[in-house]
C-alpha positions as CSV (number, residue, x, y, z in Angstrom):
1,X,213.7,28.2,0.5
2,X,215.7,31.4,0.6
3,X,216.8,30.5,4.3
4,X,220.5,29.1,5.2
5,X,222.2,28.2,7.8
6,X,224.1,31.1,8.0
7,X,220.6,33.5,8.3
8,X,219.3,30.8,10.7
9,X,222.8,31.0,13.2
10,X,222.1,34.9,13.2
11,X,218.1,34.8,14.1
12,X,217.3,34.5,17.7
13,X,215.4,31.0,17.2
14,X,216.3,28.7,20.1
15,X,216.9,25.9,18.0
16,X,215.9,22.7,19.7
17,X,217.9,19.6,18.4
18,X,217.7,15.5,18.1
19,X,218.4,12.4,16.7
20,X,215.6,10.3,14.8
21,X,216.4,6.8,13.1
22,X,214.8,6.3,10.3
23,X,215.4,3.1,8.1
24,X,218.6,2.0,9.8
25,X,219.9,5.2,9.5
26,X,220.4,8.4,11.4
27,X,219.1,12.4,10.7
28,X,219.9,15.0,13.2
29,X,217.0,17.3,13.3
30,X,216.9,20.8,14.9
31,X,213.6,22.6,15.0
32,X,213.3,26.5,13.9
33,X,210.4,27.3,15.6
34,X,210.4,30.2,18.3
35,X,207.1,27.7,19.8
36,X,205.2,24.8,19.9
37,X,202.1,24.5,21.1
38,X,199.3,22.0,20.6
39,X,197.2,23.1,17.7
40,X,200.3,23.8,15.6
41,X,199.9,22.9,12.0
42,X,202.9,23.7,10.3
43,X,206.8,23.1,11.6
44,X,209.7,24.3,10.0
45,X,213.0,22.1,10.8
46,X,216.4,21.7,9.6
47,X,217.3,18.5,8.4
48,X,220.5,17.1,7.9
49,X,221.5,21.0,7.0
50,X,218.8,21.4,4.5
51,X,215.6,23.9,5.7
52,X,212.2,21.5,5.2
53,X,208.6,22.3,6.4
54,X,206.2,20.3,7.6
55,X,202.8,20.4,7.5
56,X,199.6,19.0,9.6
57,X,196.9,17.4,7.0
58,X,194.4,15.3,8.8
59,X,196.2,14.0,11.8
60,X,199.0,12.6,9.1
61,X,202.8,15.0,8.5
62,X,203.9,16.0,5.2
63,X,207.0,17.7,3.8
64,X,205.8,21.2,2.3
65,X,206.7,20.8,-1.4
66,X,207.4,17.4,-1.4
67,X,205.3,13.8,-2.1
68,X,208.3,12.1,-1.5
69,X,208.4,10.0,1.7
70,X,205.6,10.9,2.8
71,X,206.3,7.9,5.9
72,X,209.6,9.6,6.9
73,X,208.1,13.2,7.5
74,X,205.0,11.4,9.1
75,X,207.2,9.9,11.5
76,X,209.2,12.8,12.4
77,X,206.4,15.1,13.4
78,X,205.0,12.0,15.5
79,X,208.3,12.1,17.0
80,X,208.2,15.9,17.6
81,X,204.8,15.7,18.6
82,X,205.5,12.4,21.2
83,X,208.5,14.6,22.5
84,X,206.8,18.0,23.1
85,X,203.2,16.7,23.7
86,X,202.1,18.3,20.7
């Protein structure tokens, strides 16, 4: 991931922002993408300051190069997808 925070700040990305609790704890989320629409497959996000991807696999959300918690990134791109009417 050769993105920052500092290269995001300077891109004109209208960074879209919220909250999502997630095991009795809470993430703040912002997404990078210039837009959503309904077919999308893949979303990139920052999450709690670290740039993660998600991707779309039959009807189910994954992190891009990660197994791990497989549940928590399923549930934020429900959430994302609930919010925007993916």
């Amino acid at each position: 991931m050769d993105e920052t925070i500092d290269t995001l700040a300077q891109n004109d990305i209208p960074a879209q922002s919220f909250r999502i609790t997630y095991k009795s704890r809470d993430f703040q989320i912002r997404i990078l993408e210039k837009e959503l629409f309904k077919d999308i497959n893949t979303i990139s996000i920052l999450l709690d300051g670290i740039v993660q991807k998600l991707i779309k696999n039959q009807g189910k959300w994954y992190f891009e190069k990660s197994n791990s918690d497989e549940e928590f990134a399923n549930d934020i791109g429900r959430s994302i997808s609930l919010r925007y009417r993916l």
